[in-house]
VMD Tcl script that builds the backbone (N, CA, C; Angstrom):
set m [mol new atoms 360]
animate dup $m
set s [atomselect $m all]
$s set {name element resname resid chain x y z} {
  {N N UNK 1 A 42.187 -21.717 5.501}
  {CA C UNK 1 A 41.482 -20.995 6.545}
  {C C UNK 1 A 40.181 -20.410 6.025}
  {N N UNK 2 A 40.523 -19.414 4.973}
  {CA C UNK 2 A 38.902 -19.043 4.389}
  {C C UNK 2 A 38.181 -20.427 4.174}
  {N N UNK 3 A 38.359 -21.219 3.392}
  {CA C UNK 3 A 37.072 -22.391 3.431}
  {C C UNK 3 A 36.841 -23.036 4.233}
  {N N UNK 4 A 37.231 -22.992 5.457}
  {CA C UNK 4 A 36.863 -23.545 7.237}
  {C C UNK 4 A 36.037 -22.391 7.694}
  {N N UNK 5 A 36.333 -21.241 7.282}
  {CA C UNK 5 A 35.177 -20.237 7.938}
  {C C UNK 5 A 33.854 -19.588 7.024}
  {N N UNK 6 A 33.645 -20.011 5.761}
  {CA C UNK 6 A 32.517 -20.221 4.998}
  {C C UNK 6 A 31.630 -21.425 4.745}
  {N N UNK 7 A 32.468 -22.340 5.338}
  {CA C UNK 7 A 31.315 -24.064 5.830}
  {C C UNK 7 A 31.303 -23.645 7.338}
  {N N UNK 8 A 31.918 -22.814 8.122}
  {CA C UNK 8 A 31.069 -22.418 9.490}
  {C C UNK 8 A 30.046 -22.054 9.422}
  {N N UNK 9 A 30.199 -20.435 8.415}
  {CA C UNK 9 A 29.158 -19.890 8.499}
  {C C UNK 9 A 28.115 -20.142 8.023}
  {N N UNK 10 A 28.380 -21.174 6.458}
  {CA C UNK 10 A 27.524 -21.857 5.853}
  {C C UNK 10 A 26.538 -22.965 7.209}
  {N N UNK 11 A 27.031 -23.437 7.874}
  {CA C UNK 11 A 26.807 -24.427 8.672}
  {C C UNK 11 A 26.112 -24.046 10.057}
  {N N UNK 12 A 26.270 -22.708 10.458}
  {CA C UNK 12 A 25.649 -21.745 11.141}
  {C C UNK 12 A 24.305 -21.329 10.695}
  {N N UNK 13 A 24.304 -21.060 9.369}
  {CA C UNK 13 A 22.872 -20.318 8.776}
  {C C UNK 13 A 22.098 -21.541 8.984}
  {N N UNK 14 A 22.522 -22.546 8.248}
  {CA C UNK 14 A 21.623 -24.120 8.123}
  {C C UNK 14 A 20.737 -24.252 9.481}
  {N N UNK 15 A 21.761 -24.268 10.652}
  {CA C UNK 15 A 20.927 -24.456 11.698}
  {C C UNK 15 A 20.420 -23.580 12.249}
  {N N UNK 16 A 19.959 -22.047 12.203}
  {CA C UNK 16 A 19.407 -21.267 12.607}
  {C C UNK 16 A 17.910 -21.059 11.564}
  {N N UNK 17 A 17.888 -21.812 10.733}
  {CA C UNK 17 A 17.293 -21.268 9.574}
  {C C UNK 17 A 16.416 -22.622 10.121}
  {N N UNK 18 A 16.373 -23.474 11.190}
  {CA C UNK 18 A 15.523 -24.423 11.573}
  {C C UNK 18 A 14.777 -24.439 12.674}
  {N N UNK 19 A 15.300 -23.345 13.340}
  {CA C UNK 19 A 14.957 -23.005 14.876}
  {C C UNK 19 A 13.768 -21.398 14.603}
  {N N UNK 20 A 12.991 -22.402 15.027}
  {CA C UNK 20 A 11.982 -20.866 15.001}
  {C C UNK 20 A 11.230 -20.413 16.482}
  {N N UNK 21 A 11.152 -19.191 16.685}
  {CA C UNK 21 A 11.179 -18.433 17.655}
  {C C UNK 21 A 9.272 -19.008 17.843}
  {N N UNK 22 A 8.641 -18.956 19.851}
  {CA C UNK 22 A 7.352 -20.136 19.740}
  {C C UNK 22 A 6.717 -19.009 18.924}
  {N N UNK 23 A 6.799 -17.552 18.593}
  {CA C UNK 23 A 5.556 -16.662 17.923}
  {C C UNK 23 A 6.038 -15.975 17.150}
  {N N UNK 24 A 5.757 -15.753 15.924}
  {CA C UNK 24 A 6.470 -15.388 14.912}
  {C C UNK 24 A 5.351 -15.011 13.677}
  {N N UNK 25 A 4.915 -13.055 12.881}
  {CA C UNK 25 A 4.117 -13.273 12.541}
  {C C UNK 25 A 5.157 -12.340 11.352}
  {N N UNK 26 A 5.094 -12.808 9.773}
  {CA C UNK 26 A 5.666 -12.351 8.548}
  {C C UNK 26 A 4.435 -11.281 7.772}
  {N N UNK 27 A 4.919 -10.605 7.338}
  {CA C UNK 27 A 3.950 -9.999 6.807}
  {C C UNK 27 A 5.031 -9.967 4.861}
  {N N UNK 28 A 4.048 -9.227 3.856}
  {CA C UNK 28 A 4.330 -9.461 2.837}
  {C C UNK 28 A 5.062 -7.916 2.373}
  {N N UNK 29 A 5.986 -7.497 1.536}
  {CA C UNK 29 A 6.395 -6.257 0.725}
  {C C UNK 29 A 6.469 -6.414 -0.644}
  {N N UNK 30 A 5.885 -5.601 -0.655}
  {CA C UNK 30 A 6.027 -5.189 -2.662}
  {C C UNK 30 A 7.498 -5.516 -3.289}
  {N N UNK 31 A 8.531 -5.542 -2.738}
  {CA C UNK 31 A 9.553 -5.482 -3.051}
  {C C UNK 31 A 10.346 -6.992 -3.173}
  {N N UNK 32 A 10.328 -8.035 -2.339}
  {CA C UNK 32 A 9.955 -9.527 -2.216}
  {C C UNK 32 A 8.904 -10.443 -2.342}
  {N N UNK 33 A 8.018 -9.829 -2.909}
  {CA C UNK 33 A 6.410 -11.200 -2.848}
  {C C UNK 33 A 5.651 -10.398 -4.150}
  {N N UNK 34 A 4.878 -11.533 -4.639}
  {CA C UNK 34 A 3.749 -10.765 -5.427}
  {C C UNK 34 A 2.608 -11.318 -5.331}
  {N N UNK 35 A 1.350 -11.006 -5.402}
  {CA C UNK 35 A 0.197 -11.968 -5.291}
  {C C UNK 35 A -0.856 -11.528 -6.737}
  {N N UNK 36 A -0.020 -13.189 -7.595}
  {CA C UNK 36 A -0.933 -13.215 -9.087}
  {C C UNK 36 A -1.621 -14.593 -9.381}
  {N N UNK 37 A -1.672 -14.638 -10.344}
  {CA C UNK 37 A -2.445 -15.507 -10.639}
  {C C UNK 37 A -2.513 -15.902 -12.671}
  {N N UNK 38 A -2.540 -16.981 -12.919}
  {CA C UNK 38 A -2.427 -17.452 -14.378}
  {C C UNK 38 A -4.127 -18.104 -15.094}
  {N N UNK 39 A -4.718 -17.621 -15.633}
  {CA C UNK 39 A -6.133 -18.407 -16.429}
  {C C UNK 39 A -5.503 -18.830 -17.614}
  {N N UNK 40 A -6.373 -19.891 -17.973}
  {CA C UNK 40 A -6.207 -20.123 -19.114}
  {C C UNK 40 A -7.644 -20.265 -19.640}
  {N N UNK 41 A -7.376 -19.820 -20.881}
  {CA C UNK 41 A -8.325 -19.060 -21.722}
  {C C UNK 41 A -8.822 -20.545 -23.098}
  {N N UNK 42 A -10.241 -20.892 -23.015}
  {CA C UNK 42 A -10.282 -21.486 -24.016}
  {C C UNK 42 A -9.075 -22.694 -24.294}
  {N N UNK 43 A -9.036 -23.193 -23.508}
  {CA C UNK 43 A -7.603 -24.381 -23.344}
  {C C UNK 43 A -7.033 -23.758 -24.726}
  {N N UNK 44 A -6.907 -22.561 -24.662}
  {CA C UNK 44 A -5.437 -22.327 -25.534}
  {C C UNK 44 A -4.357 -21.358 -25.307}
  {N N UNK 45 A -4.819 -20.105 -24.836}
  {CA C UNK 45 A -3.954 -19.249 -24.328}
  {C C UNK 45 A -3.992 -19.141 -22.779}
  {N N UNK 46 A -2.971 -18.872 -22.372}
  {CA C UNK 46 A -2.417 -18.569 -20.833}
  {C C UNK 46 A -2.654 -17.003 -20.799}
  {N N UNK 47 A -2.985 -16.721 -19.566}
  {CA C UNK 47 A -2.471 -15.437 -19.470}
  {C C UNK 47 A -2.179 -14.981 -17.958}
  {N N UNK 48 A -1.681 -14.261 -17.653}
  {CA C UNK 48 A -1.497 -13.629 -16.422}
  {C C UNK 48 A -1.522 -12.745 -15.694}
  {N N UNK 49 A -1.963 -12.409 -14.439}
  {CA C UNK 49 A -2.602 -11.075 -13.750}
  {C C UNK 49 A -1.962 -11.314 -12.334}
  {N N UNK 50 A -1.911 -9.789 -11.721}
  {CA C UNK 50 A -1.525 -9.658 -10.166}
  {C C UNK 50 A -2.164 -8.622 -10.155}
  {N N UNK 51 A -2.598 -8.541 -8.173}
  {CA C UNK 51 A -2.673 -7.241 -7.564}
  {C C UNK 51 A -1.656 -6.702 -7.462}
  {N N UNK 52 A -1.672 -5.355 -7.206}
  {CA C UNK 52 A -0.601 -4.301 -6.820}
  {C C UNK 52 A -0.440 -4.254 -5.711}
  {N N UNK 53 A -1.744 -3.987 -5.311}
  {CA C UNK 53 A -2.382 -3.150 -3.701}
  {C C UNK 53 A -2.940 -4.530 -3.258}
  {N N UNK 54 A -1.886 -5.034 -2.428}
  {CA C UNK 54 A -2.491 -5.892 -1.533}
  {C C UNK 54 A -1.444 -6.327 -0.379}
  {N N UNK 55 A -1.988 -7.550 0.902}
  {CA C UNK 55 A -1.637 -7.312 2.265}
  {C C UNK 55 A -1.595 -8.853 2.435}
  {N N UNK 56 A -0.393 -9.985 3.082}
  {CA C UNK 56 A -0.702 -10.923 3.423}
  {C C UNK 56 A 0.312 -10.930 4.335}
  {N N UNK 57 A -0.390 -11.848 5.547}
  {CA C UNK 57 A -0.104 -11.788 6.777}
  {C C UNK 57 A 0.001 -13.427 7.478}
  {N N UNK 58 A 1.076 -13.898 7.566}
  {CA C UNK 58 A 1.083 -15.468 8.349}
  {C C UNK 58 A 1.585 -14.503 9.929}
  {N N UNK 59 A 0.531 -15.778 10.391}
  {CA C UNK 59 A 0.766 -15.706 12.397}
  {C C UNK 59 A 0.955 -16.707 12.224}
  {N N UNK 60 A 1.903 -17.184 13.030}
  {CA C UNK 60 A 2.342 -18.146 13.803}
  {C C UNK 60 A 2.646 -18.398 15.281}
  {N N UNK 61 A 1.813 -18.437 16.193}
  {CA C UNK 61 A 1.805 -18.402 17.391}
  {C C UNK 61 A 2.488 -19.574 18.728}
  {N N UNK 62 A 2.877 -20.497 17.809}
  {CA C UNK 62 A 3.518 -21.784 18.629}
  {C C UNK 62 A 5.448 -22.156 17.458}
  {N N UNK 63 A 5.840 -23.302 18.206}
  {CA C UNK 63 A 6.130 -23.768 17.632}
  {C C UNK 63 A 6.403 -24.473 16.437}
  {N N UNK 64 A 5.185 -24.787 15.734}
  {CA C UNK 64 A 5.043 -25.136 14.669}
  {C C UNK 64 A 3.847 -24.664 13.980}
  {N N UNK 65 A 3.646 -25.078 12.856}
  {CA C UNK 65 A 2.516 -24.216 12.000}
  {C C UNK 65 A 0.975 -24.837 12.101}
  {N N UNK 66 A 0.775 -25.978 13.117}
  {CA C UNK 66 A -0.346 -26.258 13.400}
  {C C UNK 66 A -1.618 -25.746 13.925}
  {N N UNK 67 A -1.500 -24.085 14.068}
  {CA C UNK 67 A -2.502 -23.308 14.330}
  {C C UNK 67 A -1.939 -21.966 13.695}
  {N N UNK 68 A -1.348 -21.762 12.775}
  {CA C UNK 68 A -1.132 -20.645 11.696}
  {C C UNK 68 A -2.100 -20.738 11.353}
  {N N UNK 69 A -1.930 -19.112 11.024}
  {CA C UNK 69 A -3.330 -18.655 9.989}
  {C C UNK 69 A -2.520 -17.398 8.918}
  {N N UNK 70 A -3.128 -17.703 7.660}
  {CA C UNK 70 A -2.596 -17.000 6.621}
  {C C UNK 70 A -3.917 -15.777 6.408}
  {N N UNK 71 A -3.678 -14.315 6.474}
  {CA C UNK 71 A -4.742 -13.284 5.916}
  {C C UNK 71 A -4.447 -12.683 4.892}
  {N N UNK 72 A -5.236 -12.470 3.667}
  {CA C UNK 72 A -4.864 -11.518 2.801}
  {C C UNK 72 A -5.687 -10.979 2.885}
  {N N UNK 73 A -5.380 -9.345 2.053}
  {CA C UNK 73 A -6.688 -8.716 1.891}
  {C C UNK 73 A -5.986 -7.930 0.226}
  {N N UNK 74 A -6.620 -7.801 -0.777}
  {CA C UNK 74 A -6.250 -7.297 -2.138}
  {C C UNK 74 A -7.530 -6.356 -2.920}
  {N N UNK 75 A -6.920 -5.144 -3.093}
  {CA C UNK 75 A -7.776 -3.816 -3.332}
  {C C UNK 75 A -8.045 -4.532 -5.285}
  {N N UNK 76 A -9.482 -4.865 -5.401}
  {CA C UNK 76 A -10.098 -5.380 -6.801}
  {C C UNK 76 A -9.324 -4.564 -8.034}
  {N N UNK 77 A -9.589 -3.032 -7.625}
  {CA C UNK 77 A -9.281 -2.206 -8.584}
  {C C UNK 77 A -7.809 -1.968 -9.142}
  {N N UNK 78 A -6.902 -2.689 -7.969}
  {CA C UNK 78 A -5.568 -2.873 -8.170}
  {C C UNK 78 A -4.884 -3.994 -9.175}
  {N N UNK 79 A -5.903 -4.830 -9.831}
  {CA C UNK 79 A -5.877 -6.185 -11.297}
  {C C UNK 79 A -5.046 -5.132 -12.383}
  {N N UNK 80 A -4.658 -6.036 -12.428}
  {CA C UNK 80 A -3.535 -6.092 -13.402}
  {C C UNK 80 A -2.879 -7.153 -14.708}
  {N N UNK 81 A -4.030 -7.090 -15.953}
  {CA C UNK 81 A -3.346 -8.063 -16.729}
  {C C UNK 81 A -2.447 -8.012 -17.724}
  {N N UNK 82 A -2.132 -5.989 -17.488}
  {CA C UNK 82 A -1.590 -5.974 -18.986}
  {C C UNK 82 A -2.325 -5.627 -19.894}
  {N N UNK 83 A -3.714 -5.288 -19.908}
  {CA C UNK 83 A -4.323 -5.294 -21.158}
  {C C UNK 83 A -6.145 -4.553 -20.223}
  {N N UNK 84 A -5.870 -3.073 -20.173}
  {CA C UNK 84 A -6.882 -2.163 -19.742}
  {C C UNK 84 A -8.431 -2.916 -19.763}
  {N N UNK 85 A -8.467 -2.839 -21.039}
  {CA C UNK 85 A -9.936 -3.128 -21.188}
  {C C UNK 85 A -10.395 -4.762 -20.716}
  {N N UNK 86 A -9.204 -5.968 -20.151}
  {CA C UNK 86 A -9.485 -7.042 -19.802}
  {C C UNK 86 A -9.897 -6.748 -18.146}
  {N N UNK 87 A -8.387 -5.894 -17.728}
  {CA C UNK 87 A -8.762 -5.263 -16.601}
  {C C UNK 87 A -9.936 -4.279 -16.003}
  {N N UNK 88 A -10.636 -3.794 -16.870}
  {CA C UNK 88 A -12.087 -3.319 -16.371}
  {C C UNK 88 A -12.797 -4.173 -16.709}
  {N N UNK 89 A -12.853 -5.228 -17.291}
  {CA C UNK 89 A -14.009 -6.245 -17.548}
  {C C UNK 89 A -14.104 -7.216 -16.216}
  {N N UNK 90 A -12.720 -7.330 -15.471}
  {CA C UNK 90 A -12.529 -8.295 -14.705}
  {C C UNK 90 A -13.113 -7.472 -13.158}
  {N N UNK 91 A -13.222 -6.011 -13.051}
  {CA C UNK 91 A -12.947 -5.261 -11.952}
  {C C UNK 91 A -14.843 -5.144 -12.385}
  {N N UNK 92 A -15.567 -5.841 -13.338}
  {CA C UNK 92 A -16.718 -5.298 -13.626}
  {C C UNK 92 A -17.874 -6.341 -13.101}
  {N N UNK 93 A -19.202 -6.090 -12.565}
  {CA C UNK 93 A -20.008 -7.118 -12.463}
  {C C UNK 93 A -20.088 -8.775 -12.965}
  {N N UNK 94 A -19.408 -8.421 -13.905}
  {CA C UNK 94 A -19.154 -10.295 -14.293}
  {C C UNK 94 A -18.150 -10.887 -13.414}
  {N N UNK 95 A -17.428 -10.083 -13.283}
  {CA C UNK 95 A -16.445 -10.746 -12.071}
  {C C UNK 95 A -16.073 -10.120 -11.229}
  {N N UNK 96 A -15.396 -9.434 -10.715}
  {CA C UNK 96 A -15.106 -8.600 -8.718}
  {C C UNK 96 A -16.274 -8.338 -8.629}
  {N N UNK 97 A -16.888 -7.870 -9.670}
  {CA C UNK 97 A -18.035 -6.364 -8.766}
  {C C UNK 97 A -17.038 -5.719 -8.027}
  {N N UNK 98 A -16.241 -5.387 -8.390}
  {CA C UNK 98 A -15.321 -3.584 -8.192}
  {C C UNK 98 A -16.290 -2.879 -7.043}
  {N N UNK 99 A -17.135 -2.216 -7.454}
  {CA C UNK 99 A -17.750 -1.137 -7.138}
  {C C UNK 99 A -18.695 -2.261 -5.475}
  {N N UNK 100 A -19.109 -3.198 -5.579}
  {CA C UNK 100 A -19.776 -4.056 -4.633}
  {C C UNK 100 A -19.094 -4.056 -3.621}
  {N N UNK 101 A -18.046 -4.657 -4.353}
  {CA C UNK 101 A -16.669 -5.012 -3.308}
  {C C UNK 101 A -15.819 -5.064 -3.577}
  {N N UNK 102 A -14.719 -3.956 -3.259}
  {CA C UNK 102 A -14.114 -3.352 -3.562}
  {C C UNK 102 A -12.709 -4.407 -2.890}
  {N N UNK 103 A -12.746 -5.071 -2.242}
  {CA C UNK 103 A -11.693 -5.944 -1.419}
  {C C UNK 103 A -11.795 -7.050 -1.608}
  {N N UNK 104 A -10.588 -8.001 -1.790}
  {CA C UNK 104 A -10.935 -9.445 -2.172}
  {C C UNK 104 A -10.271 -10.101 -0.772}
  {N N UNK 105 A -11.108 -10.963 0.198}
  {CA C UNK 105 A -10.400 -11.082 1.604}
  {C C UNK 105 A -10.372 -12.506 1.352}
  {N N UNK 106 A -9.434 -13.110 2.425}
  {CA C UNK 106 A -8.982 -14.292 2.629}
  {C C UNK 106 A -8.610 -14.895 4.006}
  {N N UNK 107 A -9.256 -15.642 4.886}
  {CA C UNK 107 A -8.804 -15.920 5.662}
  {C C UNK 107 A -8.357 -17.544 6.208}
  {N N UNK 108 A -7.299 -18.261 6.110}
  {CA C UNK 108 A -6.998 -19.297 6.153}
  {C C UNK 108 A -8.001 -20.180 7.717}
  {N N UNK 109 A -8.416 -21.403 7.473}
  {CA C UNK 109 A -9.165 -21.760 8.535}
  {C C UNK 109 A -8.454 -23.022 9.391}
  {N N UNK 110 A -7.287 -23.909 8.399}
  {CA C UNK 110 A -6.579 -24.393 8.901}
  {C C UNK 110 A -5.514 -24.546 8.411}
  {N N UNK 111 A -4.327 -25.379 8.387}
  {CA C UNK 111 A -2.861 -25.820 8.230}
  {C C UNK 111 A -2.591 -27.396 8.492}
  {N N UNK 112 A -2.722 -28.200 7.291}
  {CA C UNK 112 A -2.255 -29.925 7.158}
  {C C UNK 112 A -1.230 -30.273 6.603}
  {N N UNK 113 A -0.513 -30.695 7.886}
  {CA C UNK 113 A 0.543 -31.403 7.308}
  {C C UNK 113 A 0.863 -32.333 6.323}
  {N N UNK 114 A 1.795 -32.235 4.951}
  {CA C UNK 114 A 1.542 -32.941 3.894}
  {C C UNK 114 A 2.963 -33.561 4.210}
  {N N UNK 115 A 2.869 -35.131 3.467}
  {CA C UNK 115 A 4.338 -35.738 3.120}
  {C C UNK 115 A 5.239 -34.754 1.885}
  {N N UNK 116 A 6.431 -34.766 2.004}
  {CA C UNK 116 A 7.115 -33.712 1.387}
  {C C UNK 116 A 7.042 -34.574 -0.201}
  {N N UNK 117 A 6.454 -33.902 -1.575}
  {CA C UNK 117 A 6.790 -34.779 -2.523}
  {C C UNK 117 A 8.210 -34.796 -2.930}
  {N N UNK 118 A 8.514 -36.488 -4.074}
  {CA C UNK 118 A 9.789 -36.775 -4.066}
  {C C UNK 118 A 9.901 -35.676 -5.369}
  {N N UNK 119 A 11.540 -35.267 -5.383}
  {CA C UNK 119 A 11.898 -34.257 -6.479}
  {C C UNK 119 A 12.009 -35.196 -7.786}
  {N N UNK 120 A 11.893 -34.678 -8.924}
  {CA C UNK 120 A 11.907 -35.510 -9.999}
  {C C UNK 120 A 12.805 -34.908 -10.691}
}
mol reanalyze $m
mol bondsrecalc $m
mol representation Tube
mol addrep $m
């Protein structure tokens, strides 16, 4: 009996988890998402950085994602690499201009459907 009613419910989620409501807009939390990013340095070292302070937003207004639009918006001064003095170099005229512009914005202009690649 229990494993007839955990392939229900299993079998329940599957198909609800395919059906999407026609308008539907997600927004992002600190607590589930992060928005970073990896350079690599001199093709030899990696390194890695995120905002703290930042906002991303999918609309979805139909059925499918053929007129979604993705917004972010991420506070400059909020970089984060781990390492202060990389982080004011990066928040500095050589790169954000911090003080210029203080916001790094993003606004998606379209959504293309890709063939799904094969898993390897």
């Amino acid at each position: 009996m229990f494993k007839f009613k955990a392939i229900t419910v299993v079998a329940a989620i599957a198909m609800m988890s395919f059906a999407l409501p026609m308008a539907s807009t997600w927004k992002s939390d600190s607590v589930h998402s992060r928005f970073g990013f990896s350079v690599t340095h001199m093709s030899i070292a990696t390194f890695n950085g995120s905002f703290k302070d930042y906002k991303i937003t999918l609309t979805n207004p139909g059925a499918d994602f053929a007129d979604a639009t993705v917004e972010l918006t991420a506070e400059v001064k909020s970089i984060n690499t781990d390492n202060q003095m990389r982080d004011e170099h990066l928040q500095g005229a050589d790169f954000f201009d911090a003080a210029k512009f203080p916001q790094l914005t993003f606004k998606s202009t379209s959504f293309k459907r890709q063939a799904p690649r094969p898993i390897k």
